[in-house]
N, CA, C and O atoms as a Maestro MAE file, in Angstrom:
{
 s_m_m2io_version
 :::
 2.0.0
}

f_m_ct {
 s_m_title
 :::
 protein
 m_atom[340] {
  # First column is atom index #
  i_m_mmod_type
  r_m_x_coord
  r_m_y_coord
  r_m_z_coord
  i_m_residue_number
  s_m_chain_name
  s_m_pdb_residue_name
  s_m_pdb_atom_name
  i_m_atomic_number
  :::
  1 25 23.940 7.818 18.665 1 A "UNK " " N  " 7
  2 3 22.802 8.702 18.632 1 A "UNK " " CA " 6
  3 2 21.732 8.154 19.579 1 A "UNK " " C  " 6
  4 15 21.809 6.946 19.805 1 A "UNK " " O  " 8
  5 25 20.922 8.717 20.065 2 A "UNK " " N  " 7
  6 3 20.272 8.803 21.103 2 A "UNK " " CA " 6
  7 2 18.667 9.077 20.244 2 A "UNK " " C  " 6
  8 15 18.561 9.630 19.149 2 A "UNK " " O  " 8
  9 25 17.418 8.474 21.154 3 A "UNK " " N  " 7
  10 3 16.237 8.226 20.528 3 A "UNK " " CA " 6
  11 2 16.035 9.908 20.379 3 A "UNK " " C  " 6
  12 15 15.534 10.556 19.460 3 A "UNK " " O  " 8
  13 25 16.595 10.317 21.583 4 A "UNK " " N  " 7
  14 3 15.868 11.991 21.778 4 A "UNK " " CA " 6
  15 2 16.368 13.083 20.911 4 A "UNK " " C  " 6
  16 15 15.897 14.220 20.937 4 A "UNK " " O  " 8
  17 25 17.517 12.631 19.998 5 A "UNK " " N  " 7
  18 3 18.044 13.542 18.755 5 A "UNK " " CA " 6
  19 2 17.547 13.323 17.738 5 A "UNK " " C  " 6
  20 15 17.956 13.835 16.695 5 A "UNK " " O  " 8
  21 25 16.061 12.118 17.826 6 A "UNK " " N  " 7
  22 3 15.652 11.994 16.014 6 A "UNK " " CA " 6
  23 2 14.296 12.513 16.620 6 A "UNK " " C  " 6
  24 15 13.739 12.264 17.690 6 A "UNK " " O  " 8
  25 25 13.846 13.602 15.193 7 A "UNK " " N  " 7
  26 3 12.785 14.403 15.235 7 A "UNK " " CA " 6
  27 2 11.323 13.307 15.058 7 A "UNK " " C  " 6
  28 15 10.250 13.636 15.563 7 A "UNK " " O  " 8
  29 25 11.474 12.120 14.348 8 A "UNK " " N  " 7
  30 3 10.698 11.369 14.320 8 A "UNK " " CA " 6
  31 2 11.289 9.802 13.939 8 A "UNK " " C  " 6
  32 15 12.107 9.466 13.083 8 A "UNK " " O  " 8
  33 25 10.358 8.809 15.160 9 A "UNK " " N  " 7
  34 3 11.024 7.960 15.118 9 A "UNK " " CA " 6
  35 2 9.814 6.744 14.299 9 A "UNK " " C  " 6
  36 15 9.988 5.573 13.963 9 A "UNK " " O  " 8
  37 25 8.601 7.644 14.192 10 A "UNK " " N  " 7
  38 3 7.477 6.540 13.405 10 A "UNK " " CA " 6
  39 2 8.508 6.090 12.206 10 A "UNK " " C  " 6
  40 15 8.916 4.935 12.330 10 A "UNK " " O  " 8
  41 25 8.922 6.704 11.236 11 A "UNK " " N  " 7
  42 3 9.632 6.078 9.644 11 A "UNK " " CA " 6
  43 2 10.351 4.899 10.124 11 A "UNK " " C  " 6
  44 15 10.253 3.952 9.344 11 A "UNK " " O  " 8
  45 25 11.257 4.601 11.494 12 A "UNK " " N  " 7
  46 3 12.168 3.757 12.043 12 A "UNK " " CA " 6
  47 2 11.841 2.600 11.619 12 A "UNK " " C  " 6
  48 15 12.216 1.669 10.906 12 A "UNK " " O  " 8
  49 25 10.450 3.201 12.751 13 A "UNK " " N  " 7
  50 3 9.499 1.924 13.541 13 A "UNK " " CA " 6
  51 2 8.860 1.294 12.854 13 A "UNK " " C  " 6
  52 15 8.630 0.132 13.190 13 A "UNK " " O  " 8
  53 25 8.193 1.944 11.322 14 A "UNK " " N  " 7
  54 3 7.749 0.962 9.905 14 A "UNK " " CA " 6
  55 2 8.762 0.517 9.415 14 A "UNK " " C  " 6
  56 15 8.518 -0.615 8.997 14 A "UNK " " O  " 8
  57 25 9.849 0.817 9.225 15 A "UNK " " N  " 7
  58 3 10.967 0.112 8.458 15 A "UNK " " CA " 6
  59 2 11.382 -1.493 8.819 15 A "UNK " " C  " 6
  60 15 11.765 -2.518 8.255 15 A "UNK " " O  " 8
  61 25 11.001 -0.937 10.269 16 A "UNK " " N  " 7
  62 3 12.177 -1.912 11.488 16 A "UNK " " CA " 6
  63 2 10.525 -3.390 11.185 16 A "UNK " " C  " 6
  64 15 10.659 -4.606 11.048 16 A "UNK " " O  " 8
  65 25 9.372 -2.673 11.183 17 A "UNK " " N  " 7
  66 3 8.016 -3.770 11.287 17 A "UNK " " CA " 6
  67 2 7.843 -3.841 9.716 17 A "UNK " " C  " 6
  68 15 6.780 -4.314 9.314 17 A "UNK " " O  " 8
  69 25 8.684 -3.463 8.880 18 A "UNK " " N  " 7
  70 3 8.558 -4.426 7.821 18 A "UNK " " CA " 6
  71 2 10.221 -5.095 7.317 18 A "UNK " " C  " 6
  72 15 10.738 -4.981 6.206 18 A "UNK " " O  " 8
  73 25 10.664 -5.642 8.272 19 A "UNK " " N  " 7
  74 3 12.022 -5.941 8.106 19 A "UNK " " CA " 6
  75 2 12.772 -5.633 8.218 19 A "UNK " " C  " 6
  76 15 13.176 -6.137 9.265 19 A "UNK " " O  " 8
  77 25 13.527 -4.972 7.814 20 A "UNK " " N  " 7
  78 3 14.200 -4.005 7.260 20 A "UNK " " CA " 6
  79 2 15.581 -4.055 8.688 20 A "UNK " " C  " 6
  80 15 15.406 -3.222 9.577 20 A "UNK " " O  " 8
  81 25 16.464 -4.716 8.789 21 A "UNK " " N  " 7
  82 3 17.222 -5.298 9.669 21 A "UNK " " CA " 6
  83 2 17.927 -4.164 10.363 21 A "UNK " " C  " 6
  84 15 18.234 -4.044 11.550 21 A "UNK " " O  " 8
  85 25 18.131 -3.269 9.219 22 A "UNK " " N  " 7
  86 3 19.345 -2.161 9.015 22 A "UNK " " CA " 6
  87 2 18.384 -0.879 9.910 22 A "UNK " " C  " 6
  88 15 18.975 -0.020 10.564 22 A "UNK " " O  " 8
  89 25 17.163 -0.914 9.832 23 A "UNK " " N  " 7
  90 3 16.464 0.233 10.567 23 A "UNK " " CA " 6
  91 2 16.153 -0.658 12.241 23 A "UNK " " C  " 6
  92 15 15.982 -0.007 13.271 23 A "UNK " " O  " 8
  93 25 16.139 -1.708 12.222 24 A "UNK " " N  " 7
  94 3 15.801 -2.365 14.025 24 A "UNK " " CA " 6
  95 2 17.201 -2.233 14.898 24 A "UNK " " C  " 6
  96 15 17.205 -2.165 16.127 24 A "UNK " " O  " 8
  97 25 18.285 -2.210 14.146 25 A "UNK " " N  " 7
  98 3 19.979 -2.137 14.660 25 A "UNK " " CA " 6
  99 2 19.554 -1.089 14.717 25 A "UNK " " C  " 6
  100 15 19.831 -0.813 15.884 25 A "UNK " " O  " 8
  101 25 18.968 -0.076 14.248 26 A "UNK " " N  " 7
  102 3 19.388 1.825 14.241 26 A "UNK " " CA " 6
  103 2 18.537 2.140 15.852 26 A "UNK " " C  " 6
  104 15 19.006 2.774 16.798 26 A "UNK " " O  " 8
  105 25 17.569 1.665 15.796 27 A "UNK " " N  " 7
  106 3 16.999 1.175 16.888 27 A "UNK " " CA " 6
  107 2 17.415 0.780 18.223 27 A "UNK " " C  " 6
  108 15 16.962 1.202 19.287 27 A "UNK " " O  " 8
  109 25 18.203 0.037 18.066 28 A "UNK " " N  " 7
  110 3 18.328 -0.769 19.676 28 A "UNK " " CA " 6
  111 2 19.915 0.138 19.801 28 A "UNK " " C  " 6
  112 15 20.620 0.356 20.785 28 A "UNK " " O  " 8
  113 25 20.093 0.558 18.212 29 A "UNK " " N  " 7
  114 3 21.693 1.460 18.915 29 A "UNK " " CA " 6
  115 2 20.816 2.986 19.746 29 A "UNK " " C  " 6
  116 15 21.297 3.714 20.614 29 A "UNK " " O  " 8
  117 25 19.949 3.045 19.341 30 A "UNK " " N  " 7
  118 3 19.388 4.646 19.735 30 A "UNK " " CA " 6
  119 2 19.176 3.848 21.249 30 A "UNK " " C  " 6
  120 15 20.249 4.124 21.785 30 A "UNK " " O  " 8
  121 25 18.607 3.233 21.990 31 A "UNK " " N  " 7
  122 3 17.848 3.112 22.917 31 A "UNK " " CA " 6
  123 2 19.011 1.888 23.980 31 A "UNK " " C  " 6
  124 15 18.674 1.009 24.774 31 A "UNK " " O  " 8
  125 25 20.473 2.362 23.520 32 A "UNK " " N  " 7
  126 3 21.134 1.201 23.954 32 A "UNK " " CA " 6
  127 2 21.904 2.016 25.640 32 A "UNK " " C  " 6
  128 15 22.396 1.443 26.612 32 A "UNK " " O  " 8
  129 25 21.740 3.257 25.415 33 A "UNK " " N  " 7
  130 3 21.743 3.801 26.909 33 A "UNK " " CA " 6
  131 2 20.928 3.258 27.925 33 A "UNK " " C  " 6
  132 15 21.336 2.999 29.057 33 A "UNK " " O  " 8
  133 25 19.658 3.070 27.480 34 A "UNK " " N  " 7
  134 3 18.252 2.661 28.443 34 A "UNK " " CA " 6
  135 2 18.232 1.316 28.447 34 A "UNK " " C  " 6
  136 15 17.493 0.812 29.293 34 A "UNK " " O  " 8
  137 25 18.831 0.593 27.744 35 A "UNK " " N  " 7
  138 3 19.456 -0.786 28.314 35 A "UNK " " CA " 6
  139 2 20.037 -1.109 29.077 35 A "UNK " " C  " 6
  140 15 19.850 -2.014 29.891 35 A "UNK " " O  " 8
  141 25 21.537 0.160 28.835 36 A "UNK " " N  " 7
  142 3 22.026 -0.191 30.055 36 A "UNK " " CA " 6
  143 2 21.732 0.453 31.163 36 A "UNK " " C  " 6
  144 15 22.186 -0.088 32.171 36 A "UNK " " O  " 8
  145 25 21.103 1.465 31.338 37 A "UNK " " N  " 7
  146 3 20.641 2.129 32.979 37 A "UNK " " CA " 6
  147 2 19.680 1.125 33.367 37 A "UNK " " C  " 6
  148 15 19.580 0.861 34.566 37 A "UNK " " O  " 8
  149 25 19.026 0.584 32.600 38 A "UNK " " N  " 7
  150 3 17.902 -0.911 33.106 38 A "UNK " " CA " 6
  151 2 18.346 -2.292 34.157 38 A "UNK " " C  " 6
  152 15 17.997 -2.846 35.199 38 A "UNK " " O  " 8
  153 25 19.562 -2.397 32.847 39 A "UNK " " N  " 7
  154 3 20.365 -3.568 33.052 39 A "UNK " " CA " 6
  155 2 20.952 -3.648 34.512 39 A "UNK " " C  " 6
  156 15 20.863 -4.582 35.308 39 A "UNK " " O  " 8
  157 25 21.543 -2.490 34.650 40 A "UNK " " N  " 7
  158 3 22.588 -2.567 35.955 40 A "UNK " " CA " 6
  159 2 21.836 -1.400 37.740 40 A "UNK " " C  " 6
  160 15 22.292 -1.072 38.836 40 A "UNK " " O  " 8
  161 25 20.833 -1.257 37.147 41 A "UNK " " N  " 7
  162 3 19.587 -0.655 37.994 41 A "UNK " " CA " 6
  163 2 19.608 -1.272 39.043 41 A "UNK " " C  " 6
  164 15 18.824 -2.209 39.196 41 A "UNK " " O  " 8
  165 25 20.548 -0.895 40.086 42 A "UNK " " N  " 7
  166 3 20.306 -1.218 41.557 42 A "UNK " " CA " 6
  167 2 21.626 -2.353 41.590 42 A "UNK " " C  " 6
  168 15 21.534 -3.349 42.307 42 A "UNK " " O  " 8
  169 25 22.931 -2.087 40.692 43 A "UNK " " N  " 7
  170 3 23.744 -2.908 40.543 43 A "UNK " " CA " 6
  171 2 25.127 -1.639 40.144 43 A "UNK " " C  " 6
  172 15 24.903 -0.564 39.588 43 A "UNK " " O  " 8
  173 25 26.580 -2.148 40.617 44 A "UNK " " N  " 7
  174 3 27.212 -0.965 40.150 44 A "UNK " " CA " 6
  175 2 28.068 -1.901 38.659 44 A "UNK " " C  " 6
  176 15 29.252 -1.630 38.457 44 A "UNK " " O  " 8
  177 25 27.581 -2.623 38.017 45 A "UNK " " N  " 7
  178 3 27.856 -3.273 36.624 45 A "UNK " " CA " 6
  179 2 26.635 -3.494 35.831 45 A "UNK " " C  " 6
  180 15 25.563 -3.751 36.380 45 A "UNK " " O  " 8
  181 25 26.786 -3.389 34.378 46 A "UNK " " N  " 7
  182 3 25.578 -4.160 33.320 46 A "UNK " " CA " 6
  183 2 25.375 -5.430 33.569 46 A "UNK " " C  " 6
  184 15 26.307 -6.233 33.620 46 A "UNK " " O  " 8
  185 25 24.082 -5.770 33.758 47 A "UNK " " N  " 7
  186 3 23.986 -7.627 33.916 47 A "UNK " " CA " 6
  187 2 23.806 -7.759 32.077 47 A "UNK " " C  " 6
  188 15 22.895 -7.280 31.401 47 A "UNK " " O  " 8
  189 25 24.822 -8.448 31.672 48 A "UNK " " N  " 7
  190 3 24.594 -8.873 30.177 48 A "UNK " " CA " 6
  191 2 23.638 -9.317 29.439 48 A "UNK " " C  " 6
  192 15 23.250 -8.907 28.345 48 A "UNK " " O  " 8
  193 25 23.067 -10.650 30.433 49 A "UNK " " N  " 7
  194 3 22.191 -11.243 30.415 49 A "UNK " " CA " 6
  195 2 20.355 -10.573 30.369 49 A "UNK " " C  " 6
  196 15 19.413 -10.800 29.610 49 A "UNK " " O  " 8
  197 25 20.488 -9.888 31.319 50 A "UNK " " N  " 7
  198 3 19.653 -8.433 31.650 50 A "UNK " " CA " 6
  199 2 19.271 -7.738 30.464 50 A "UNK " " C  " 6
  200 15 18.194 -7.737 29.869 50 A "UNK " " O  " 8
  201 25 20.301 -7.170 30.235 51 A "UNK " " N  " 7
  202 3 20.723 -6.352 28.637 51 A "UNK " " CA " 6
  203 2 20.035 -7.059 27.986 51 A "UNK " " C  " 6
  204 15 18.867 -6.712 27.816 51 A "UNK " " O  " 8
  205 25 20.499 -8.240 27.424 52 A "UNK " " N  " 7
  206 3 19.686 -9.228 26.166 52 A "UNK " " CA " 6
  207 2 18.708 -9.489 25.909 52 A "UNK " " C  " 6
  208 15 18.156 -9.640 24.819 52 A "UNK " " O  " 8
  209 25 18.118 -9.639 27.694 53 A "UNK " " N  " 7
  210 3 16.323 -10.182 27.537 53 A "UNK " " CA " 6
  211 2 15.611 -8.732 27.085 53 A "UNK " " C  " 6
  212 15 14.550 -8.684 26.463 53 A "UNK " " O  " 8
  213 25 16.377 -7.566 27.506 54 A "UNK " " N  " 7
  214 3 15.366 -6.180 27.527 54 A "UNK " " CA " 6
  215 2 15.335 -6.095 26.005 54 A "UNK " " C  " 6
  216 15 14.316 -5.605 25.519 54 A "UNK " " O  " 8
  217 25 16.385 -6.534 25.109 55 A "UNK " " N  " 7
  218 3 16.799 -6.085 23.702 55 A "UNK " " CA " 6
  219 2 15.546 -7.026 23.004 55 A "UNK " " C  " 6
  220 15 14.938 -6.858 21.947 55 A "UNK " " O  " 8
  221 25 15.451 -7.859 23.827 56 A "UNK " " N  " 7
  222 3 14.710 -9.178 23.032 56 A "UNK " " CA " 6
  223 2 13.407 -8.776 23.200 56 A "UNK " " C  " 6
  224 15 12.701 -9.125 22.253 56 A "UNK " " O  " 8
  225 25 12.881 -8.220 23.990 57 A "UNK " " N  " 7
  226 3 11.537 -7.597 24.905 57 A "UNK " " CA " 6
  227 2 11.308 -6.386 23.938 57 A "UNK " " C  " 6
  228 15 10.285 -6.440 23.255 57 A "UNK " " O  " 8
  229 25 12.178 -5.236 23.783 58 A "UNK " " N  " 7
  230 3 12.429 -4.280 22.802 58 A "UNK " " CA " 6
  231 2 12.141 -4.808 21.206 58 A "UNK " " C  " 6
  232 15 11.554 -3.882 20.646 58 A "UNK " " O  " 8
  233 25 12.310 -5.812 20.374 59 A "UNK " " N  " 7
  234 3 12.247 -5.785 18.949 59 A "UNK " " CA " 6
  235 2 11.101 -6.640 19.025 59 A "UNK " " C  " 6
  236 15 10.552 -6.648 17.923 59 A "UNK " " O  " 8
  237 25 10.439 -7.443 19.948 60 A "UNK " " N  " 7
  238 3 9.002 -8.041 20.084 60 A "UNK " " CA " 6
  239 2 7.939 -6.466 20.271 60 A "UNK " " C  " 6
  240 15 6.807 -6.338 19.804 60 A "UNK " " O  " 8
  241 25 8.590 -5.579 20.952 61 A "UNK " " N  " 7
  242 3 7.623 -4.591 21.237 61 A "UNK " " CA " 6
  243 2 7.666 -3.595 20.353 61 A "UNK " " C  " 6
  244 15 6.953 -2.617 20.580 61 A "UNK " " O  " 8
  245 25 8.486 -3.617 19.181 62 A "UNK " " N  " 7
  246 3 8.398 -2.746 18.359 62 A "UNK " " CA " 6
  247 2 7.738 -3.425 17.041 62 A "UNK " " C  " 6
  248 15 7.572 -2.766 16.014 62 A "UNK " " O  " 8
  249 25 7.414 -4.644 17.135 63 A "UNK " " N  " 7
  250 3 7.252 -5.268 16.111 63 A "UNK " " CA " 6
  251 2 5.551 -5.276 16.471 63 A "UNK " " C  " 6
  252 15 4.851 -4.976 15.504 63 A "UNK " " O  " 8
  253 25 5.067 -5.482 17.319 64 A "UNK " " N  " 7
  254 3 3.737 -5.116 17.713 64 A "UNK " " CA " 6
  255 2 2.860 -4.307 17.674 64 A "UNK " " C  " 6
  256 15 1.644 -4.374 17.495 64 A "UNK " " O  " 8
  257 25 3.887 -3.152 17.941 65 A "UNK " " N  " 7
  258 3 3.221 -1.404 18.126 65 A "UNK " " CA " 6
  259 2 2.616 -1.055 16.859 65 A "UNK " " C  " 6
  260 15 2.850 -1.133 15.653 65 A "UNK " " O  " 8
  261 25 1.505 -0.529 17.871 66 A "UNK " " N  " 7
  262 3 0.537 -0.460 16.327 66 A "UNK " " CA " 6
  263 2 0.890 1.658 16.329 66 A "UNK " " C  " 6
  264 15 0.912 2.555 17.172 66 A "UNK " " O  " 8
  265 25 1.126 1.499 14.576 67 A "UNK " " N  " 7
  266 3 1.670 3.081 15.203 67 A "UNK " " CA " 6
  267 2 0.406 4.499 14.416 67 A "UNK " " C  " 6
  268 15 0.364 5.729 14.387 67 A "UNK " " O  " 8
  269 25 -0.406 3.373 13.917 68 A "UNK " " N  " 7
  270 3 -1.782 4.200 13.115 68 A "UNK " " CA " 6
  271 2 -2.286 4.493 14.533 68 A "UNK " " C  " 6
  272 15 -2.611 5.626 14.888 68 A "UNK " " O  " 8
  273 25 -2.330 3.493 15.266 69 A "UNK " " N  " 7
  274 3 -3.278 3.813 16.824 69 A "UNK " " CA " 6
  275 2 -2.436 4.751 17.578 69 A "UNK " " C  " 6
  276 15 -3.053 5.638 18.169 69 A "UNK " " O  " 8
  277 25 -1.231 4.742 17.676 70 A "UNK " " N  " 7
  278 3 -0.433 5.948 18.378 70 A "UNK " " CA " 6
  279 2 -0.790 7.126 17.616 70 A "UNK " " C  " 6
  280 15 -1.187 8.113 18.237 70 A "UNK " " O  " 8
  281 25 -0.710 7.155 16.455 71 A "UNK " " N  " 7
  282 3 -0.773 8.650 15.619 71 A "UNK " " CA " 6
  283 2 -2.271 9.139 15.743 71 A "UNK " " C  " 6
  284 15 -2.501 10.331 15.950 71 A "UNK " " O  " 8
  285 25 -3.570 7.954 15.580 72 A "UNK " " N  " 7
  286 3 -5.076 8.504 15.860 72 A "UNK " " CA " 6
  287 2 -4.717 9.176 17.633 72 A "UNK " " C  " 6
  288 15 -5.677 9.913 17.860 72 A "UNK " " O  " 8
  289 25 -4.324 9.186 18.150 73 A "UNK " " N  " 7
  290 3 -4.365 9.755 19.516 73 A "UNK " " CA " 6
  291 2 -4.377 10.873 19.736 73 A "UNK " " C  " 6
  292 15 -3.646 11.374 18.882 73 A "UNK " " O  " 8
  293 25 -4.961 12.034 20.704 74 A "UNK " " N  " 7
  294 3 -4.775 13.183 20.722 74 A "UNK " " CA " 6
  295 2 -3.240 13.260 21.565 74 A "UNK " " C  " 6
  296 15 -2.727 12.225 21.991 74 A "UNK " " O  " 8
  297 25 -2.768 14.235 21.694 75 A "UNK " " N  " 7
  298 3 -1.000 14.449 22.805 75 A "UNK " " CA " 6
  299 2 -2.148 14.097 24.173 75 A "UNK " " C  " 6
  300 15 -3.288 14.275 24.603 75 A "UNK " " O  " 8
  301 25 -0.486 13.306 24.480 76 A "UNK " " N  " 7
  302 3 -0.597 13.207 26.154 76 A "UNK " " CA " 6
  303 2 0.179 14.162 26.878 76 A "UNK " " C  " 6
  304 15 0.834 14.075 27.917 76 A "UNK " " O  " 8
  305 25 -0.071 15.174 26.011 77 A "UNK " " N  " 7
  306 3 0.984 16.119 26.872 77 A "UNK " " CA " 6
  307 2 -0.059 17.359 27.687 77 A "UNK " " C  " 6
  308 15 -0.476 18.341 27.074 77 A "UNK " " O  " 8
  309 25 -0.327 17.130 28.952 78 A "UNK " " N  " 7
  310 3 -1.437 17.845 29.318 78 A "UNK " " CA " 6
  311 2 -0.990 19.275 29.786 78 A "UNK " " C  " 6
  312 15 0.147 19.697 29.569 78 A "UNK " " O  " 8
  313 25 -1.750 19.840 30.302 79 A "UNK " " N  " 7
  314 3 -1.414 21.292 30.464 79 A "UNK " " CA " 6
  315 2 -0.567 21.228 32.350 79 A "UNK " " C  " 6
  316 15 0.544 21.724 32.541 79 A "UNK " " O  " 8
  317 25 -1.073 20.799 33.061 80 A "UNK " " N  " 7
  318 3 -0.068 20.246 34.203 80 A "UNK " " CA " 6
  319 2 0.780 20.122 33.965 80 A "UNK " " C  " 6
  320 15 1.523 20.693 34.764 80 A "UNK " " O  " 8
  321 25 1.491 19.441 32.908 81 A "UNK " " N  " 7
  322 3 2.806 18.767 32.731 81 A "UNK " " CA " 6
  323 2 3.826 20.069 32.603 81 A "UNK " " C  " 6
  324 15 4.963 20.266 33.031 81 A "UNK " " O  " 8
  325 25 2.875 20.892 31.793 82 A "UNK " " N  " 7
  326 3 3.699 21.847 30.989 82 A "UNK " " CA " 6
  327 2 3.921 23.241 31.774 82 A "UNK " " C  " 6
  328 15 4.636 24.167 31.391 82 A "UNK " " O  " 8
  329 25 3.004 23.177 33.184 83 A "UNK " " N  " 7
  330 3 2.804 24.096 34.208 83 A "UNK " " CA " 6
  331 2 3.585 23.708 35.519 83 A "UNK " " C  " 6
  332 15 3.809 24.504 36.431 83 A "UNK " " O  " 8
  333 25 3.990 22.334 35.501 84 A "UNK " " N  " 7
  334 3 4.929 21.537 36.878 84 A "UNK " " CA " 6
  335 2 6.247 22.685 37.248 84 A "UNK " " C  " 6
  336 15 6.744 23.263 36.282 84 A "UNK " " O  " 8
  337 25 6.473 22.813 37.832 85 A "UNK " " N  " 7
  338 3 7.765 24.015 38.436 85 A "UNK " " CA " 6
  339 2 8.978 23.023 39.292 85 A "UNK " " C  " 6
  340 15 9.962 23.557 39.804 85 A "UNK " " O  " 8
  :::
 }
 m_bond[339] {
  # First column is bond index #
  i_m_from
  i_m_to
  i_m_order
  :::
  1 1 2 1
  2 2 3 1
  3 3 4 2
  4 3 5 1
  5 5 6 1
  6 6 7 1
  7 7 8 2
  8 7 9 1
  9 9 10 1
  10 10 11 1
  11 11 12 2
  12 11 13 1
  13 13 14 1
  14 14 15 1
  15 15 16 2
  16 15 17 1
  17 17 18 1
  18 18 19 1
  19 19 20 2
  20 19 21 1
  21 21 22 1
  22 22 23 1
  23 23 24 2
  24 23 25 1
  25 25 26 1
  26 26 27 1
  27 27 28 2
  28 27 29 1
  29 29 30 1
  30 30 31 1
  31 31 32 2
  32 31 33 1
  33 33 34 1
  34 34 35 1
  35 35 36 2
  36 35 37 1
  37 37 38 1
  38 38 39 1
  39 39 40 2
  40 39 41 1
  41 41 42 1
  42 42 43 1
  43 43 44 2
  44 43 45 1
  45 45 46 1
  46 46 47 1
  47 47 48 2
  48 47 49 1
  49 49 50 1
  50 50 51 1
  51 51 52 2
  52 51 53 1
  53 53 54 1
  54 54 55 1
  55 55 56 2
  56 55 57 1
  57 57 58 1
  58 58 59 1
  59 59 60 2
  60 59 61 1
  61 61 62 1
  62 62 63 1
  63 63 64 2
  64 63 65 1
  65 65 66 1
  66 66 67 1
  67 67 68 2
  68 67 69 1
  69 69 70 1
  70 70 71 1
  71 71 72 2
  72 71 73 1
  73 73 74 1
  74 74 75 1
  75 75 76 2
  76 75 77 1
  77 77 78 1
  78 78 79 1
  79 79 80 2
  80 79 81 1
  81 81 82 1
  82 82 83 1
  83 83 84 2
  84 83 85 1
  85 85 86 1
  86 86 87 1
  87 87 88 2
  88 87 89 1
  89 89 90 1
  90 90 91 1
  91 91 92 2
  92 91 93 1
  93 93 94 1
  94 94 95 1
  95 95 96 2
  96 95 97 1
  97 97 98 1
  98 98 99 1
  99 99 100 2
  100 99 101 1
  101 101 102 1
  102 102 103 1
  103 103 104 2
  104 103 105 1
  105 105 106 1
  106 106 107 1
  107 107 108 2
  108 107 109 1
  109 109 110 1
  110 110 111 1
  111 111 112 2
  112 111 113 1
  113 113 114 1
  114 114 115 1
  115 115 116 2
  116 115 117 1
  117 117 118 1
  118 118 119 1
  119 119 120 2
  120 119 121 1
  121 121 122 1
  122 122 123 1
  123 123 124 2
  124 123 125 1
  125 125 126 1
  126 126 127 1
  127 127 128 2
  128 127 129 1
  129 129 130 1
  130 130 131 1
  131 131 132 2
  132 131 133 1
  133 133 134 1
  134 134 135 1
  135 135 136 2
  136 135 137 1
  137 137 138 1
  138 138 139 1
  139 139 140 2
  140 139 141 1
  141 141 142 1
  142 142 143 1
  143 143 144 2
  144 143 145 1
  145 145 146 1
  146 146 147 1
  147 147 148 2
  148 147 149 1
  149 149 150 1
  150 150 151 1
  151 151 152 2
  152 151 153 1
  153 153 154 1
  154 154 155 1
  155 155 156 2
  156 155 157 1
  157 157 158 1
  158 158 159 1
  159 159 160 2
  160 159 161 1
  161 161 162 1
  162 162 163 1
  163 163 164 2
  164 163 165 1
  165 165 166 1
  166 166 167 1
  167 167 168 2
  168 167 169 1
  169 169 170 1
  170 170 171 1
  171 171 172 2
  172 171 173 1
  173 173 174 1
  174 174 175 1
  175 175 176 2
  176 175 177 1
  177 177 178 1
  178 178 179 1
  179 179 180 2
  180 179 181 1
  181 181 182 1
  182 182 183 1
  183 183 184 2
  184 183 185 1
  185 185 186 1
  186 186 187 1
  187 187 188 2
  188 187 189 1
  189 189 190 1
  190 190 191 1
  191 191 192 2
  192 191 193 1
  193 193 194 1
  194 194 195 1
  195 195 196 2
  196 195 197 1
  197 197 198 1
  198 198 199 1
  199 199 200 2
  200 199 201 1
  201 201 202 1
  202 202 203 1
  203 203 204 2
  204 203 205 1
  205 205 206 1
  206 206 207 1
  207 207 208 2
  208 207 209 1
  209 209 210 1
  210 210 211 1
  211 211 212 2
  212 211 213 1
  213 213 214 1
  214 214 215 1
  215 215 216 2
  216 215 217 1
  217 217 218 1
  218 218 219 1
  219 219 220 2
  220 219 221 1
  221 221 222 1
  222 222 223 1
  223 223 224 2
  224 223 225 1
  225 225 226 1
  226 226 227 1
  227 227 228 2
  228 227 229 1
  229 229 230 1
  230 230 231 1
  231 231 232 2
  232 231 233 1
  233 233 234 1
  234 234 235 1
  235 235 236 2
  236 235 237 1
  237 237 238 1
  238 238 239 1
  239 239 240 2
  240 239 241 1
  241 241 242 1
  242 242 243 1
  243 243 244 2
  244 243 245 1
  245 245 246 1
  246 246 247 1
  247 247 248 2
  248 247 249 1
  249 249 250 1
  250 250 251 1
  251 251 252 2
  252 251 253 1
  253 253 254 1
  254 254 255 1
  255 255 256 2
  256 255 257 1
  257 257 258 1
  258 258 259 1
  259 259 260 2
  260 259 261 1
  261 261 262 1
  262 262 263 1
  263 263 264 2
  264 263 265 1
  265 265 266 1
  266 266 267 1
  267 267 268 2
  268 267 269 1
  269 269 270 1
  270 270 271 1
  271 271 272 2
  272 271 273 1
  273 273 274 1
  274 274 275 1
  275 275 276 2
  276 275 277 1
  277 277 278 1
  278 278 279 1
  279 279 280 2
  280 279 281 1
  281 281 282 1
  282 282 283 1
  283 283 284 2
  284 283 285 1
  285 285 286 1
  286 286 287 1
  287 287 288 2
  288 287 289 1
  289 289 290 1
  290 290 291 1
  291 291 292 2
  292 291 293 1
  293 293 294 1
  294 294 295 1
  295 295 296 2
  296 295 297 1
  297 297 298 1
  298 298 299 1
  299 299 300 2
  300 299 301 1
  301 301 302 1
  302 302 303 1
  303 303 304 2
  304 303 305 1
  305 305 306 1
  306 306 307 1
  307 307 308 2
  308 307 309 1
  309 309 310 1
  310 310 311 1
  311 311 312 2
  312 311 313 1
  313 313 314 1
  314 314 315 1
  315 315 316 2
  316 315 317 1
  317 317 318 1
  318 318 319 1
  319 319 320 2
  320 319 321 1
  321 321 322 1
  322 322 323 1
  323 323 324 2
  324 323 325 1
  325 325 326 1
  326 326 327 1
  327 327 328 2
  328 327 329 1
  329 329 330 1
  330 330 331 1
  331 331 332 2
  332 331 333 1
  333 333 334 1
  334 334 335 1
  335 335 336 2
  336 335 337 1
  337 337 338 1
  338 338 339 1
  339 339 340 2
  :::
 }
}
């Protein structure tokens, strides 16, 4: 499954920042495409190594995210975006 088939991923992202081992795996499996298009980015193989540090970079940055401050936000979805052709 893919990040872009779950309707909301805030419930994850508290689970995963209060432990919860079984919701941070659900996690890095959703976002394990964008590892590897990262990983091997300007390469025609995955650098493994690559992969690992981004995964490691990924559960530090989810463990951080403050997600009361994402939700106080108005959309960044501006009217340009939604007018681009």
């Amino acid at each position: 499954m893919h990040y872009t088939e779950v309707d909301n991923l805030i419930p994850v992202i508290l689970a995963a920042q209060d432990g919860d081992a079984e919701a941070m795996s659900q996690l890095l499996d959703m976002f394990s495409y964008d590892f590897d298009r990262e990983a091997a980015y300007g390469k025609s193989y995955i650098d493994p190594d690559l992969r690992q540090e981004l995964q490691i970079k990924f559960v530090f940055s989810v463990q951080r995210f403050n997600v009361a401050e994402y939700l106080s936000q108005p959309s960044t979805q501006s009217s340009s975006q939604l007018t681009r052709t």
